[in-house]
N, C-alpha and C positions, 0 to 999 in steps of 0.2 A: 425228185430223186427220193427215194424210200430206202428208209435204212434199215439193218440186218433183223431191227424188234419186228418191226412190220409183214418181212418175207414170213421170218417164225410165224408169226399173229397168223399171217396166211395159211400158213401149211397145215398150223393147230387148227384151224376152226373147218380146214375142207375137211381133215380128216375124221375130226366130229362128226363130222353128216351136215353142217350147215350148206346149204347151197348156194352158191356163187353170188346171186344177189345179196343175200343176207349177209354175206363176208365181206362186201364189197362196201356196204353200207356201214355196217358196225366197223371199218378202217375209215370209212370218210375216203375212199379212191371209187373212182368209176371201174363200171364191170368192166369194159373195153382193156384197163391197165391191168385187171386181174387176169382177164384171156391172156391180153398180148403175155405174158407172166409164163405162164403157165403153158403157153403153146413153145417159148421158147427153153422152158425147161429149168428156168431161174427159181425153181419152190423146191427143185430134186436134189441141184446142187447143196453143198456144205457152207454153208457163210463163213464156217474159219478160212475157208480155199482160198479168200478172194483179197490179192494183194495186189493192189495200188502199186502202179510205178508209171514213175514220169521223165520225160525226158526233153532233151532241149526240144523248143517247136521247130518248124522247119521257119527259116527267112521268109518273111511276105514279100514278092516283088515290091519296086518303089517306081516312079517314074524317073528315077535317075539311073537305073541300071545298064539300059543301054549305053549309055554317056561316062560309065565307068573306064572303064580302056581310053577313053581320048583325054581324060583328064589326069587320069595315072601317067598317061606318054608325057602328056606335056608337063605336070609337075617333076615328072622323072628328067627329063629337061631343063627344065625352066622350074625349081624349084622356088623361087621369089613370087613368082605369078601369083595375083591378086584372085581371088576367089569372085571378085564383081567382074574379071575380066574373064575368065572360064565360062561366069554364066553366061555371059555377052554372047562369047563363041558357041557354047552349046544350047544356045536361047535359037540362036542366028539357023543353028541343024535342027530344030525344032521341037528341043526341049520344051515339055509342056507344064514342069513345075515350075515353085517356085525359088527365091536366092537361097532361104533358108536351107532347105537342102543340101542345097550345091555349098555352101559354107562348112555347115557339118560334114561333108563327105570332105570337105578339103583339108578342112585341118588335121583329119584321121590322117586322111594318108600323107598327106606332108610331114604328117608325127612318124609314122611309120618308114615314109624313105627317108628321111630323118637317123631313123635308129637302125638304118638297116634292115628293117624288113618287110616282109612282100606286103604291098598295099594291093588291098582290097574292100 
């Protein structure tokens, strides 16, 4: 990642007259990162333009996901059920992680129907 000195450094020296190897050299980047650059129009742009924002990531699936809903039903139920005994069950449908999981997911939502609200 090349920061705003660098695009500048770039833009001063094409328009100097230096030629693309010699710019590329005198940065210490390969010519290829000064094309890619330049083809996609990153030296024309204004560097104050450029505002960063971030936002939550999306969830990564987990190997528990599927197995969410039957353990929701059943602690919605059966809210004492033991988290080694969930896994048992969703071990038996062919859950392929491990306890660990199935513990932390339990005790969220047991927290949550708990408090009254929707687990997930």
């Amino acid at each position: 990642m090349f920061g705003i000195e660098t695009r500048v450094q770039m833009r001063n020296y094409l328009e100097q007259g230096l030629s693309k190897a010699a710019t590329a050299r005198l940065l210490g980047i390969s010519r290829r990162t000064l094309y890619n650059w330049i083809e996609a129009g990153e030296l024309e742009r204004d560097p104050a333009d450029t505002t960063v924002t971030y936002g939550p990531r999306a969830p990564r699936p987990t190997k528990i996901d599927p197995y969410k809903n039957h353990i929701a039903a059943r602690l919605g139920d059966y809210p004492q059920l033991s988290a080694a005994r969930l896994f048992r069950e969703i071990r038996d449908d062919g859950y392929p992680g491990g306890y660990g999981q199935v513990k932390r997911y339990v005790r969220r939502t047991r927290r949550a129907i708990m408090n009254g609200e929707v687990a997930g």
